[in-house]
N, C-alpha and C positions, 0 to 999 in steps of 0.2 A: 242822177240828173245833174248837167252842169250849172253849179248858179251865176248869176251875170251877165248871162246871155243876150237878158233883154239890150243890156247897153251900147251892145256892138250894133251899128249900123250897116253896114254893110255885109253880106255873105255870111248871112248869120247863122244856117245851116251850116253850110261849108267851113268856117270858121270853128264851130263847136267840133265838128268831126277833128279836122286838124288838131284843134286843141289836145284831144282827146289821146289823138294818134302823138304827136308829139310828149304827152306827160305819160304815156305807155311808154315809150320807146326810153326816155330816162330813167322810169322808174320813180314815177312821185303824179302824188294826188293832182289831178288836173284841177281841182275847185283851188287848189294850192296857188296854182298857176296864172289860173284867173283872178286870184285874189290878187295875184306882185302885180300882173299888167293892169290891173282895174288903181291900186295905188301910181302905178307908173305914169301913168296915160289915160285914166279911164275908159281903158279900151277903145282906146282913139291910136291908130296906126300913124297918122300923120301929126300927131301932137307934138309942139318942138320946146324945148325950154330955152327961152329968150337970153337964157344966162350966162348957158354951158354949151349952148347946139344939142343936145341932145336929143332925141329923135325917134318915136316911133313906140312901138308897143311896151318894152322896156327902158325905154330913154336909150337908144346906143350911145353913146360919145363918139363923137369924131373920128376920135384913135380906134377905139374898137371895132368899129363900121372896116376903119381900113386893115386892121388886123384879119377880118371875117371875107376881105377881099371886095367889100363895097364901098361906099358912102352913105352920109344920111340923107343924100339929095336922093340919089338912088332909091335907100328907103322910106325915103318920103314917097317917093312913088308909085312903090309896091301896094298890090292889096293887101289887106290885113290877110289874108290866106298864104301869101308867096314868103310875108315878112315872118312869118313862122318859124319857116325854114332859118332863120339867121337865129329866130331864137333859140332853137334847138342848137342850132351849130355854137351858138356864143355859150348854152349851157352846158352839154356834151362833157366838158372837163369836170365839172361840178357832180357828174352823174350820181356818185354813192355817195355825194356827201349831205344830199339835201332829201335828209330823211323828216323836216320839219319846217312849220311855214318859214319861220326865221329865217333857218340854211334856204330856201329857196327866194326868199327875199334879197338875205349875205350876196347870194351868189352873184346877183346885179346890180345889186347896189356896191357891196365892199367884201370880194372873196377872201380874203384873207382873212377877214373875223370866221369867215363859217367854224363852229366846233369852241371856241373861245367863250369863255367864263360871260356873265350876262353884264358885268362890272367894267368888260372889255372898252376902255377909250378909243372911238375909231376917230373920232375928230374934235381938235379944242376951237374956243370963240379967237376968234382972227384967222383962221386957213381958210386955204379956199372950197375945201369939202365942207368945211363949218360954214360959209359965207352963204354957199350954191344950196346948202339945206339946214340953216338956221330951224327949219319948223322940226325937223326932229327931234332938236329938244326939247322934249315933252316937260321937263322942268324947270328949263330954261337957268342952269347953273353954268353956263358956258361952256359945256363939253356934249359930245351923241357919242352914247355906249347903247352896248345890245341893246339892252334893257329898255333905253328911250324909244329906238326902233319896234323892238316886239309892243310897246306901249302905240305908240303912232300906228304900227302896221294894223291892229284889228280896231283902231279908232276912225269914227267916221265911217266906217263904211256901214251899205246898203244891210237892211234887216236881214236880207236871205244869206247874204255873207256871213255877219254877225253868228246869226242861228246854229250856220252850218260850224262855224270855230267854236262857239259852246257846245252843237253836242260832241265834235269829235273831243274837245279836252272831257269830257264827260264821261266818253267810252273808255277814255286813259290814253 
């Protein structure tokens, strides 16, 4: 069962299927999935960050929109069903390597950690990746390492989410 579902507004059938069909086709947990867009956006397609432009189910950036051959105006317009499609296509490179929520969070947020020690400094206090997501630091020592990340990524969310990341660390 997909958890999160509820939160999606629109095509929420259609939606789930996609999801589903999309986290098949790379080869990683679809609850995985819904877990990075529920932190990204909360499942909000049109959601933009006032900071960065960012945009859409996983926040594209600007550059990566035009990298994937769109815009974010573009996908601000899309259904959350069409804008799928960009997500797969933006993940697609990441395929084997996001064998964990992390790697599949990494992969959106900052690919270049994926695989990297949990100590890993992705950003210090003064950059503008530090600036654009101050709340990552979970301990607020002036840097975001994995670490901070994997602490934020299962914080805060929805009890079904929660559950569902306890029992899989559970099963091992």
């Amino acid at each position: 069962m997909l958890i999160l579902l509820s939160y999606v507004k629109e095509n929420q059938a259609a939606f789930g299927a996609k999801v589903s069909q999309v986290a098949s086709s790379l080869g990683i947990d679809p609850n995985e999935l819904m877990i990075v867009m529920y932190k990204e956006s909360k499942l909000n397609h049109r959601a933009v960050n006032s900071k960065s432009g960012a945009t859409g189910l996983i926040q594209f950036m600007p550059s990566t929109a035009r990298s994937l051959g769109t815009t974010t105006e573009a996908l601000a317009a899309m259904s959350n069903v069409e804008q799928l499609d960009y997500v797969e296509r933006y993940l697609r490179p990441y395929k084997a390597k996001m064998s964990r929520l992390i790697y599949v969070y990494l992969a959106v947020f900052y690919p270049a950690a994926i695989g990297k020690a949990s100590n890993y400094v992705i950003a210090k206090s003064g950059s503008t990746i530090y600036n654009q997501n101050a709340g990552l630091d979970i301990n607020r020592n002036g840097v975001i390492t994995i670490s901070d990340i994997e602490g934020w990524l299962i914080s805060k969310l929805p009890k079904e989410a929660q559950n569902y990341e306890s029992k899989k660390k559970a099963i091992g």
